[in-house]
Residue, then its C-alpha position, 0 to 999 in steps of 0.5 A: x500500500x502506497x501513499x501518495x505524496x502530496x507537496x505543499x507550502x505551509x506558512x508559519x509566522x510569515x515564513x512559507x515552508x515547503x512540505x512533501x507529505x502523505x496526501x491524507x495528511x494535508x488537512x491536519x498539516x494545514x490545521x497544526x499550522x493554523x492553530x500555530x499561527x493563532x497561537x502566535x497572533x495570541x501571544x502578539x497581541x498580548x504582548x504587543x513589542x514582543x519578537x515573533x521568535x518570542x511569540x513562536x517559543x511560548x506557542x511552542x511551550x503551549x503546545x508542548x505542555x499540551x502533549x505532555x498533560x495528554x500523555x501523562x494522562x493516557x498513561x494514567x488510563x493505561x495503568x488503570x485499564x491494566x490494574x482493572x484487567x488484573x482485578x478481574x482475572x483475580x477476581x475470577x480465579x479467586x471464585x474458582x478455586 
């Protein structure tokens, strides 16, 4: 199964980069720099003066903080789901035996 390559120009911060991605991810390509961009218009905003690199490192942090918090609570429910999973197989033996 092939993917298709798909080449495309995104812009981030006034900058235009050119991508060669799996066609299907195009929209999510383009939405990840859209939200990137908002974040920065946020921050230059906010802080009005500020350097877009200054705007581009705290969008960064945000999204970033964003993935850990995700990740650390997807551990979380796999700990969980895992400590149920064995609650139920001890439950079970313990009504064999």
């Amino acid at each position: 199964m092939s993917e298709s390559k798909l080449s495309i120009k995104i812009s981030i911060a006034d900058r235009y980069y050119p991508l060669r991605i799996a066609s299907e991810d195009e929209e999510m390509v383009r939405a990840a720099a859209q939200r990137i961009n908002q974040r920065i218009e946020q921050f230059n905003v906010k802080y009005s003066g500020q350097d877009t690199q200054d705007a581009l490192a705290m969008a960064a942090l945000q999204f970033v903080l964003s993935l850990l918090k995700y990740e650390k609570d997807d551990e979380a429910n796999r700990i969980i789901a895992e400590i149920a999973s064995l609650d139920n197989f001890l439950g079970e033996y313990l009504t064999r035996n």
